[in-house]
Every structure is written in structure tokens, then in C-alpha cells.
Backbone as JSON Lines, residues from 0, in Angstrom:
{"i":0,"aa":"X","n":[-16.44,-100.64,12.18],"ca":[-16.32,-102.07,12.0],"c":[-17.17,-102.51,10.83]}
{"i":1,"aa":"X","n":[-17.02,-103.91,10.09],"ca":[-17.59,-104.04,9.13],"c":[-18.69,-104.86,9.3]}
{"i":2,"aa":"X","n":[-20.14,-104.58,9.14],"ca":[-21.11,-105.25,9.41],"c":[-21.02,-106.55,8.74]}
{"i":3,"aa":"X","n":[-22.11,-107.46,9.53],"ca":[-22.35,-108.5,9.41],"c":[-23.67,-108.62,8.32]}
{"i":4,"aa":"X","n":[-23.74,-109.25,7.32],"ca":[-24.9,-109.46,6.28],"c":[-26.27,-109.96,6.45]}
{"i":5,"aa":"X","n":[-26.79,-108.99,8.28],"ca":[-27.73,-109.88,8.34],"c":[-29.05,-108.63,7.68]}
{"i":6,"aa":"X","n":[-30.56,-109.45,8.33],"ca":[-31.19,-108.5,8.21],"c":[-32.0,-106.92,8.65]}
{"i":7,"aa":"X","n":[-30.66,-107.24,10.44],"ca":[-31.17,-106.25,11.24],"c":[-29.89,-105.08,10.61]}
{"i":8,"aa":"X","n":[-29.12,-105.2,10.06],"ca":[-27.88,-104.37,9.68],"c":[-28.9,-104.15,8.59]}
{"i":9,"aa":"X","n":[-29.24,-104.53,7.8],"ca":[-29.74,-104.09,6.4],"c":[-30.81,-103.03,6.38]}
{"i":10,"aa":"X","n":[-31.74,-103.54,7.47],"ca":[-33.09,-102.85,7.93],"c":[-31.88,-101.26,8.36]}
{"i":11,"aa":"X","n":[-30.7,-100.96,9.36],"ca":[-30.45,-99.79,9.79],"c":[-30.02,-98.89,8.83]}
{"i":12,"aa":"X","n":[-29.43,-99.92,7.6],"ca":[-29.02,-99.15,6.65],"c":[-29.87,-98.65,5.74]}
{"i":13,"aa":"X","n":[-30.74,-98.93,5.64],"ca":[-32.0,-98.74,4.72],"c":[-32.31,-97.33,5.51]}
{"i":14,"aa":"X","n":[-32.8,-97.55,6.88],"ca":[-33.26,-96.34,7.47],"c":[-32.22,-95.4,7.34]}
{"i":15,"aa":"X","n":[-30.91,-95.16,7.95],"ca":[-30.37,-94.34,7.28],"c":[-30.49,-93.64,6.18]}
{"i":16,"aa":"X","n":[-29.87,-94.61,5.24],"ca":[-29.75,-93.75,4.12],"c":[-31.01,-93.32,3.25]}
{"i":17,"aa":"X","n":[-32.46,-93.56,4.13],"ca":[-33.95,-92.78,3.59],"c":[-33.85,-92.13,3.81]}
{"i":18,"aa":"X","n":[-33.45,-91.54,5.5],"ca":[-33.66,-90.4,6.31],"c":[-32.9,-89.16,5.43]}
{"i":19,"aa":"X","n":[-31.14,-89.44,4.63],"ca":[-31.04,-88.47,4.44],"c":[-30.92,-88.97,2.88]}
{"i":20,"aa":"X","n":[-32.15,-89.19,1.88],"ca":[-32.45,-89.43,0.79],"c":[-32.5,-88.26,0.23]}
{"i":21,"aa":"X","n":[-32.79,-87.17,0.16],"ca":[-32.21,-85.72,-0.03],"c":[-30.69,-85.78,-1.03]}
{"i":22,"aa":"X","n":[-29.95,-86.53,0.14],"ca":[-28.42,-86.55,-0.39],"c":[-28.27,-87.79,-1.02]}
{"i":23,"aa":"X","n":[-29.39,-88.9,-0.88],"ca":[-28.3,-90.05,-1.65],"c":[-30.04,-90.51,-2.75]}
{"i":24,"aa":"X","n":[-30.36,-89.66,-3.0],"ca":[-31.8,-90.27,-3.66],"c":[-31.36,-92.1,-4.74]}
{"i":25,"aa":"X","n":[-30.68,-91.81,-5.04],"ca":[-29.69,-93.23,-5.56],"c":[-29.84,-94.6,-5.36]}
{"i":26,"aa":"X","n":[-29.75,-94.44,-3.89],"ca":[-29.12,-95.47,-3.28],"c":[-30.0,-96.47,-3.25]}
{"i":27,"aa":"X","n":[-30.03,-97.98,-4.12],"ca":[-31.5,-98.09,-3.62],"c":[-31.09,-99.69,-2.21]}
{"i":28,"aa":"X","n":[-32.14,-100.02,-1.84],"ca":[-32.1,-101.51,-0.8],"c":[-31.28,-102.92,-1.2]}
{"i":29,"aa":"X","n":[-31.55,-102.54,-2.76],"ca":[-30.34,-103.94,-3.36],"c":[-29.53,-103.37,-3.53]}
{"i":30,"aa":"X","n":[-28.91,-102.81,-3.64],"ca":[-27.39,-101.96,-3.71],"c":[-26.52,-102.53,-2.06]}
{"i":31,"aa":"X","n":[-27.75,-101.77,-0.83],"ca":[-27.46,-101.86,-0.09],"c":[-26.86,-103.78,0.63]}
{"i":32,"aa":"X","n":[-27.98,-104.02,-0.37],"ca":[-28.09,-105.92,0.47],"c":[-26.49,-105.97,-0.26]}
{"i":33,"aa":"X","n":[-26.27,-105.94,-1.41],"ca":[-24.67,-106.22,-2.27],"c":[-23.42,-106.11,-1.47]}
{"i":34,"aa":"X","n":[-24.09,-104.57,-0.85],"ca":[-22.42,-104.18,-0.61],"c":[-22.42,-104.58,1.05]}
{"i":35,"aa":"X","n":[-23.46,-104.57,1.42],"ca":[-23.66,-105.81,2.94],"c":[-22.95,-106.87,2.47]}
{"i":36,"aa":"X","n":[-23.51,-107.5,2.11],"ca":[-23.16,-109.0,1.7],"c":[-21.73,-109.44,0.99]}
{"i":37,"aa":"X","n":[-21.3,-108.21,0.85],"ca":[-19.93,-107.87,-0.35],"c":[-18.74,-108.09,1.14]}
{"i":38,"aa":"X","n":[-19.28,-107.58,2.02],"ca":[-18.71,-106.8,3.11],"c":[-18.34,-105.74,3.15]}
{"i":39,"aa":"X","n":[-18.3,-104.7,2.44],"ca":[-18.48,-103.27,2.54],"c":[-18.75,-102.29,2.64]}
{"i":40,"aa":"X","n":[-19.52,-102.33,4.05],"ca":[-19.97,-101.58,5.25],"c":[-19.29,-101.53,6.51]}
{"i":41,"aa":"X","n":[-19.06,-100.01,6.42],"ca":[-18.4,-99.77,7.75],"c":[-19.4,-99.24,8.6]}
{"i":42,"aa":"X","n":[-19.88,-99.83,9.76],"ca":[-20.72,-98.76,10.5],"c":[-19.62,-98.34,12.02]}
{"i":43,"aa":"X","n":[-20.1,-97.55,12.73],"ca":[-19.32,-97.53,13.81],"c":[-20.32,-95.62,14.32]}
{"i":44,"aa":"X","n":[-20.8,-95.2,15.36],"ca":[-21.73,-94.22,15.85],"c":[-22.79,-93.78,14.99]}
{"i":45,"aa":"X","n":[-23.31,-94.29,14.44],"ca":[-24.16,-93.65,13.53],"c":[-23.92,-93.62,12.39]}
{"i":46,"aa":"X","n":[-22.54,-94.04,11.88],"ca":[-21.98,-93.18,10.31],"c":[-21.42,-94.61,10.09]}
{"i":47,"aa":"X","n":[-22.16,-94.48,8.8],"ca":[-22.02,-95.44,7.77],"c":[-20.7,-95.2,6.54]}
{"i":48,"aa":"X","n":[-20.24,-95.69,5.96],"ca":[-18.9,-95.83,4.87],"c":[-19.74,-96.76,3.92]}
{"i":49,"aa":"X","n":[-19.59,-97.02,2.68],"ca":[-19.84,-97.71,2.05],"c":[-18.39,-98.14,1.06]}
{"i":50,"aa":"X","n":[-17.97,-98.76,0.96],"ca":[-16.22,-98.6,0.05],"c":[-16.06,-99.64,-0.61]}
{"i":51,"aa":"X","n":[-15.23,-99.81,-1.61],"ca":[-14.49,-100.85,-2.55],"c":[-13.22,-100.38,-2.2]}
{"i":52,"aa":"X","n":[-12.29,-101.6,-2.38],"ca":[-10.54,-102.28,-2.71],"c":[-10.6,-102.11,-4.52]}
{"i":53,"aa":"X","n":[-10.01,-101.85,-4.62],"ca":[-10.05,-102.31,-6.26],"c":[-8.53,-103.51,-6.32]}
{"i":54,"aa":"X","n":[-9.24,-104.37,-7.17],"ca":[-8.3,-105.5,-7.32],"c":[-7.48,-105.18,-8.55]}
{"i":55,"aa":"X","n":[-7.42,-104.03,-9.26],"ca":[-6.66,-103.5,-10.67],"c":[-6.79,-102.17,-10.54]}
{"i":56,"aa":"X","n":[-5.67,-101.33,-11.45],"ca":[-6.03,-100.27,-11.56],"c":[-7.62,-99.84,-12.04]}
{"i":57,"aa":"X","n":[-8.12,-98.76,-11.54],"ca":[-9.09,-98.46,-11.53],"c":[-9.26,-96.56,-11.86]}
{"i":58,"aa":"X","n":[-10.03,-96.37,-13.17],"ca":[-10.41,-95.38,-13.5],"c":[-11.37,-94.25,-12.61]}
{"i":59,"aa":"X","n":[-11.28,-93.24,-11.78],"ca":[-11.73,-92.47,-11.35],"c":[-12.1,-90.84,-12.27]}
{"i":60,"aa":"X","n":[-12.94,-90.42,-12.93],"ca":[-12.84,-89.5,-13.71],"c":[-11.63,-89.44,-14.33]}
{"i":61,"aa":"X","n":[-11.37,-88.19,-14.05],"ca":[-9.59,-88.08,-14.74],"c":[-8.51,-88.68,-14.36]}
{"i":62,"aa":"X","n":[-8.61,-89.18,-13.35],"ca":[-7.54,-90.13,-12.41],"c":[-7.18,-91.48,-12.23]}
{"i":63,"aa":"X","n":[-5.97,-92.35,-12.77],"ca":[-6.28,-93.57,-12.12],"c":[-5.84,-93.76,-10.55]}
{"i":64,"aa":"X","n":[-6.53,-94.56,-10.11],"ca":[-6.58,-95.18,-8.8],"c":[-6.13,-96.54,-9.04]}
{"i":65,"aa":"X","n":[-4.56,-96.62,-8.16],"ca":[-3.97,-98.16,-8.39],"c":[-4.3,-98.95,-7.59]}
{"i":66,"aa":"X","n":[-4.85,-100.25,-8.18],"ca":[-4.77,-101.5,-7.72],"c":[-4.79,-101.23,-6.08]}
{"i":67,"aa":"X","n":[-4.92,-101.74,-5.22],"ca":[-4.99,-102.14,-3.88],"c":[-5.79,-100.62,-3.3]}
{"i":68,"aa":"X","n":[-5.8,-99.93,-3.49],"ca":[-6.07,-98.55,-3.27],"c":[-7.94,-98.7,-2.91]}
{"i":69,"aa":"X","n":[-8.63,-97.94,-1.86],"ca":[-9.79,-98.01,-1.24],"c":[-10.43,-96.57,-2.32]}
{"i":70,"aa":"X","n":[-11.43,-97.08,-2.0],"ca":[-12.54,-96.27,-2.55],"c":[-13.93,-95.55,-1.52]}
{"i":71,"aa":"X","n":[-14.12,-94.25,-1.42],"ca":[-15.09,-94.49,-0.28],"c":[-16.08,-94.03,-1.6]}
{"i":72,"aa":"X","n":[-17.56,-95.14,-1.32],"ca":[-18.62,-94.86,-1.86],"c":[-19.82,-93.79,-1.89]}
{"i":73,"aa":"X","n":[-20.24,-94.03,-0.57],"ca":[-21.02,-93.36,0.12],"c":[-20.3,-93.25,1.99]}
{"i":74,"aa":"X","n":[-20.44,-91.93,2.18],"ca":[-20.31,-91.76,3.83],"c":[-21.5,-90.58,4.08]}
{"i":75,"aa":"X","n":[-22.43,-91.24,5.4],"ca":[-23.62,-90.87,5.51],"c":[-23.21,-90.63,7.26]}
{"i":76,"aa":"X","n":[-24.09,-89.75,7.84],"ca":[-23.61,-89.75,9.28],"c":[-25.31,-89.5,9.75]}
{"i":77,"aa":"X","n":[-25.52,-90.58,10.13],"ca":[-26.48,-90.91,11.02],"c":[-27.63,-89.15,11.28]}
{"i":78,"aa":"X","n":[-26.63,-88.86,12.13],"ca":[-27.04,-87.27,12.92],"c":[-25.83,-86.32,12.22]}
{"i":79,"aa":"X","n":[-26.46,-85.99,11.15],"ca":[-25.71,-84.91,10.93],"c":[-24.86,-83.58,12.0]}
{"i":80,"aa":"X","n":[-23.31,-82.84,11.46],"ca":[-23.2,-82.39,12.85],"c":[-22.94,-82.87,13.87]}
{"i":81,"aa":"X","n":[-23.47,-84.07,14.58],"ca":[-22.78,-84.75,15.86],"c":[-20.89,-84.68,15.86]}
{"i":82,"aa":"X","n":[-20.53,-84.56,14.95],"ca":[-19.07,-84.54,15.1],"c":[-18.63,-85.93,14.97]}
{"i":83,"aa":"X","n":[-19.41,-86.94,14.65],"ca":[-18.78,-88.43,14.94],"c":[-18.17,-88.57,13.38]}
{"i":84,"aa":"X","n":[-18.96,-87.98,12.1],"ca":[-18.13,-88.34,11.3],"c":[-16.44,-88.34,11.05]}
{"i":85,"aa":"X","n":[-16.06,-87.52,11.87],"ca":[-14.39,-87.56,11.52],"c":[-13.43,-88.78,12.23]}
{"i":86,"aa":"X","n":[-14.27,-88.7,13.61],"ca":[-13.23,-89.62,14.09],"c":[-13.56,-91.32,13.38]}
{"i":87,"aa":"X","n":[-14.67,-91.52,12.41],"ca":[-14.89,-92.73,12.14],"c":[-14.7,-93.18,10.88]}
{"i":88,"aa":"X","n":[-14.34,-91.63,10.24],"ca":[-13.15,-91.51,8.93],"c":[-11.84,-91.66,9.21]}
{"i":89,"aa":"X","n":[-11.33,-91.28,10.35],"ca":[-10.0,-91.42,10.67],"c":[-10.06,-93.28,11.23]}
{"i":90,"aa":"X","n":[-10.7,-93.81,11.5],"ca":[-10.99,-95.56,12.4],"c":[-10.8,-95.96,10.84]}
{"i":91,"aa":"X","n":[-11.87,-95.88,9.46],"ca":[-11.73,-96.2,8.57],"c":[-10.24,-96.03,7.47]}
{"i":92,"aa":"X","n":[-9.86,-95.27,7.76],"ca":[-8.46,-95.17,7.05],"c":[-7.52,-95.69,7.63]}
{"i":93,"aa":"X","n":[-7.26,-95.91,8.45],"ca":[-6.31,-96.73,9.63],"c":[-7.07,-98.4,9.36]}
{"i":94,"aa":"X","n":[-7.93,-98.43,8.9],"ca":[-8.28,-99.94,9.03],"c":[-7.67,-99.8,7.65]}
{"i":95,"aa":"X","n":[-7.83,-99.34,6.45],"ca":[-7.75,-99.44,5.07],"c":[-6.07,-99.7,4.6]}
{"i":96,"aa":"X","n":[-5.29,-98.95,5.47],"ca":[-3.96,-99.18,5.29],"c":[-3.66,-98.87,4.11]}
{"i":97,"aa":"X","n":[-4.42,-98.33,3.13],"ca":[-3.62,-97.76,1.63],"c":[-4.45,-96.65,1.27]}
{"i":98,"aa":"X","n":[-4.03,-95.98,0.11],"ca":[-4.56,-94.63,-0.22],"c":[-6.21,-94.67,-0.35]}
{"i":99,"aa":"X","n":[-6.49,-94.01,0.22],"ca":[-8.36,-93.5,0.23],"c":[-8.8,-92.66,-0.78]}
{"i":100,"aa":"X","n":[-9.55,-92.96,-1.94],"ca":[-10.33,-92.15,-2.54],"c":[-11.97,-91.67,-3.03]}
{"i":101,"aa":"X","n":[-11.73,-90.83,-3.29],"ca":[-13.35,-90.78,-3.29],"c":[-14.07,-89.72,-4.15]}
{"i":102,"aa":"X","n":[-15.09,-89.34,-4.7],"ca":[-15.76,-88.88,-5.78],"c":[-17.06,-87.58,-4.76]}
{"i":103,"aa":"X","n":[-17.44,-86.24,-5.35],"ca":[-18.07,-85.76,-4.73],"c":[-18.38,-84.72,-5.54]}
{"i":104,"aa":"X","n":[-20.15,-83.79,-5.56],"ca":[-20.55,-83.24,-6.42],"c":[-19.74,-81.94,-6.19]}
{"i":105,"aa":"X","n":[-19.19,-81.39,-7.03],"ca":[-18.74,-80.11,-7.02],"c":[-19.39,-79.26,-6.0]}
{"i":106,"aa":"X","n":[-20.89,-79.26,-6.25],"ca":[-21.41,-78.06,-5.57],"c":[-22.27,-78.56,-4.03]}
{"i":107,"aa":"X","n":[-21.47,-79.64,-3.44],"ca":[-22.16,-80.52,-2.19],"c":[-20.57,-79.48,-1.18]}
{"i":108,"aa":"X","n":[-20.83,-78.16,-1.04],"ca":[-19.43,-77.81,-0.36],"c":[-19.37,-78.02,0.99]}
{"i":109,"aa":"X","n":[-20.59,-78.47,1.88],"ca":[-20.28,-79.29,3.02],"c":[-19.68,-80.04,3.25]}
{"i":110,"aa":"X","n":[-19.7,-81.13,2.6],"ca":[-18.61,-82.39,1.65],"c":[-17.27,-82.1,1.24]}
{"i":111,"aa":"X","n":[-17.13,-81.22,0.52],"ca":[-16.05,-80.89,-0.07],"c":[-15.17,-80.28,1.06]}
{"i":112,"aa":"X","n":[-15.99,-79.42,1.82],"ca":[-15.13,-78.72,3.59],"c":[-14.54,-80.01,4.28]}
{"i":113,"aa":"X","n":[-15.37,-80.59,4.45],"ca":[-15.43,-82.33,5.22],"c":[-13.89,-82.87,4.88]}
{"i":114,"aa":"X","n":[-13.93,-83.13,3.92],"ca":[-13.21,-83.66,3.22],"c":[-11.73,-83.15,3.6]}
{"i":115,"aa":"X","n":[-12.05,-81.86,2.82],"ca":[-10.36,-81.32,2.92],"c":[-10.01,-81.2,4.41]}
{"i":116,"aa":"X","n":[-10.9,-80.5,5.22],"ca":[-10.64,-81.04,6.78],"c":[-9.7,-82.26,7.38]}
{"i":117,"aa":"X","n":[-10.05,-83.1,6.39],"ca":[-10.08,-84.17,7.02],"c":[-9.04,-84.89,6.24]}
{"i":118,"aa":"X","n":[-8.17,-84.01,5.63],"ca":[-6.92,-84.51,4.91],"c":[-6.91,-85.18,3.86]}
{"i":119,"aa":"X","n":[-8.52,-84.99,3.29],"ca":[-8.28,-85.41,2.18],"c":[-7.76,-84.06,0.52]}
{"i":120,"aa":"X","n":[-7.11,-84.15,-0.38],"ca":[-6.57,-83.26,-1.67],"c":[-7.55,-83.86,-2.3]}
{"i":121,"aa":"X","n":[-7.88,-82.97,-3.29],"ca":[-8.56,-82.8,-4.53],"c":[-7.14,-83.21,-5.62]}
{"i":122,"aa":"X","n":[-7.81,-83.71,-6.47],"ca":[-6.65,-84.84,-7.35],"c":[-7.05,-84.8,-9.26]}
{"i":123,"aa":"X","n":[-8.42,-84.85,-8.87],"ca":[-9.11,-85.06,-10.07],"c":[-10.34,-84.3,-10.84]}
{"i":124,"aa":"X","n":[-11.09,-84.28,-11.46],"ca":[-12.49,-84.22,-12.03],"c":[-13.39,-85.31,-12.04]}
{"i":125,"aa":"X","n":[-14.32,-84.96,-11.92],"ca":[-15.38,-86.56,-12.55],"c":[-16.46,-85.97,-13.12]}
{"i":126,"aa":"X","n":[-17.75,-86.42,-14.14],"ca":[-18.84,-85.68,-14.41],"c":[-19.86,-87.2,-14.14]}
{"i":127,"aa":"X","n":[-21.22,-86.55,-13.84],"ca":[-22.19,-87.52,-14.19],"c":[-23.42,-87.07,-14.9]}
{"i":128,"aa":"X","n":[-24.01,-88.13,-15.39],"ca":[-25.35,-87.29,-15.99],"c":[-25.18,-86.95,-17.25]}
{"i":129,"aa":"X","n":[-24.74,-87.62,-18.4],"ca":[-24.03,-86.88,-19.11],"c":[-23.26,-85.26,-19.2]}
{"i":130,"aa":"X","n":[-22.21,-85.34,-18.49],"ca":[-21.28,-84.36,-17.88],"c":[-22.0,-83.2,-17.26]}
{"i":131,"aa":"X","n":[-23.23,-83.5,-17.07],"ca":[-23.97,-82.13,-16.08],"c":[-23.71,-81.93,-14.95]}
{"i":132,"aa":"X","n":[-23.44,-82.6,-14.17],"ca":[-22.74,-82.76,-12.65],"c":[-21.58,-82.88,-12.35]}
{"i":133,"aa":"X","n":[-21.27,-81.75,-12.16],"ca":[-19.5,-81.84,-12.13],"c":[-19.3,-81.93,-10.47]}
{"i":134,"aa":"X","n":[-18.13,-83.38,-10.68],"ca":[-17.65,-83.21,-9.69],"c":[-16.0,-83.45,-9.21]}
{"i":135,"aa":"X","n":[-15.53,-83.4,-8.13],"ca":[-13.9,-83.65,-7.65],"c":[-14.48,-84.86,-7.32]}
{"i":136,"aa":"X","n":[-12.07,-85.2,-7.41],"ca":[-11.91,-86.21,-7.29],"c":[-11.12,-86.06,-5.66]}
{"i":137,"aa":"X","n":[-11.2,-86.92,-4.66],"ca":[-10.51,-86.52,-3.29],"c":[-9.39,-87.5,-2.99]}
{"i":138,"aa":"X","n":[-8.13,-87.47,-2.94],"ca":[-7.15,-88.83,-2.08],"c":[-6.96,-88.39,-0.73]}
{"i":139,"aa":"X","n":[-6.75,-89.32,0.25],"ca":[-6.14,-89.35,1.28],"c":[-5.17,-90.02,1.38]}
{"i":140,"aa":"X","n":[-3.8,-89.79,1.21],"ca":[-2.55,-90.32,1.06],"c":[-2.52,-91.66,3.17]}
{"i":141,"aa":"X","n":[-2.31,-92.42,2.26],"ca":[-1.91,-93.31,3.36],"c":[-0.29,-93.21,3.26]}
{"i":142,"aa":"X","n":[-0.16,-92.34,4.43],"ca":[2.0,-92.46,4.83],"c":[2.51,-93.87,5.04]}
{"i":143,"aa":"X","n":[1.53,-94.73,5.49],"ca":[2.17,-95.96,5.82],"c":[1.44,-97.29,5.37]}
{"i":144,"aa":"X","n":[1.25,-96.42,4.0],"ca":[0.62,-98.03,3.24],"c":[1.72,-98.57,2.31]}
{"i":145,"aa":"X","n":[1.35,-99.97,2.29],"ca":[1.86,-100.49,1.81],"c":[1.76,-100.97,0.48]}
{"i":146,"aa":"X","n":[2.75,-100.96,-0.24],"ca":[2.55,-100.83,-1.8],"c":[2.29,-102.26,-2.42]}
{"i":147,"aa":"X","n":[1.64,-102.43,-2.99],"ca":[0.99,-103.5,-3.84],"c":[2.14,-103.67,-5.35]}
């Protein structure tokens, strides 16, 4: 479900995504207040989504991503392992109703397992860092989205 912009949601998300700061060293507390306040936070057992709609086509590394099409930002799972991340990737794509995409470091292959598991294809390239970090690009085809 999509949190509410207060400050006890902000405070969980903060803790989260310190705990596994390892993986998102990035991320910082105003980012977080934005995309709160944006409404784009999914929480639901522990596991957080962070995502954009794009209102235009939208450039993904090598790939465009059309117009209406979701973006996942960050997905963080509380307790790593618990198993809750899938079923709250599958709640999130069913809420999203159009194609799911998403960006991931080449060499994060926990992520990358996750992923394809979980029906998402590799589509693209992306680099960051000036091209030192190579990474894929992931879709999850929505069968029953609707076209923009």
C-alpha cells in the first residue's frame, strides 16, 4: 500500500534503508521525505518499493520506457530472506497495471536472481559513475495493461 507522508512512515523508512546502507549507501532522508510526499512508497511486510509513472517517454540506459509505464526505484526488504519480497512485488505490479521497469548493478546477482525469478527479462544496459558500474536493464511485461 502506498504510505501516507507522515513522520512516523518517514522515521521507518529512514531505519530501513540505514540498516541495509551497505546496499543503498545513496539514499539519503530528503530523497526519502520527496518520494513520501510524492506518494511513492509502497510499504506492505517489511519491504519497501520506491517507484515513478513516467508521464512521457522516458530514457532508461539503452532503452526507452513509454509514457505510462512504472519504474521500480529502490526495493529493500526489511528482513532479508523472509520470503515476503515476492509476494509484495507481485501486490505491486497488480496495483501498477502497466509494464514494470527497473535498473540493477550488473554484479548485485542476488538481485538480478530476484528479479528474473520473479518474471522480470533483462531488456537493456545502463552504466553509472562515469560508465564504471555496469548495469541491466529489467521489464516485467504487464499482460493486461493498458495502453496509454
Amino acid at each position: 500500500m502506498i504510505l501516507d507522508p507522515d513522520l512516523e512512515n518517514h522515521e521507518l523508512l529512514c531505519r530501513v534503508f540505514k540498516k541495509h546502507s551497505a546496499i543503498f549507501p545513496h539514499i539519503r532522508q530528503d530523497y526519502i521525505f520527496n518520494m513520501l510526499k510524492a506518494g511513492k512508497c509502497w510499504y506492505e511486510n517489511g519491504v519497501i518499493i520506491m517507484f515513478n509513472q513516467y508521464k512521457r517517454n522516458n530514457k532508461i540506459g539503452n532503452i526507452t520506457a513509454p509514457k505510462g509505464s512504472f519504474t521500480i526505484k529502490q526495493i529493500v526488504n526489511e528482513n532479508i530472506g523472509s520470503g515476503s519480497a515476492a509476494a509484495v512485488l507481485e501486490h505491486f505490479i497488480e496495483f501498477a497495471k502497466a509494464d514494470v521497469y527497473l535498473s540493477v548493478r550488473k554484479d548485485n546477482t542476488r538481485a538480478v536472481n530476484f528479479y528474473k525469478k520473479n518474471l522480470f527479462h533483462e531488456v537493456g544496459a545502463i552504466a553509472w559513475k562515469g560508465n564504471t558500474i555496469p548495469g541491466l536493464v529489467f521489464i516485467r511485461k504487464n499482460t493486461n495493461a493498458d495502453r496509454i
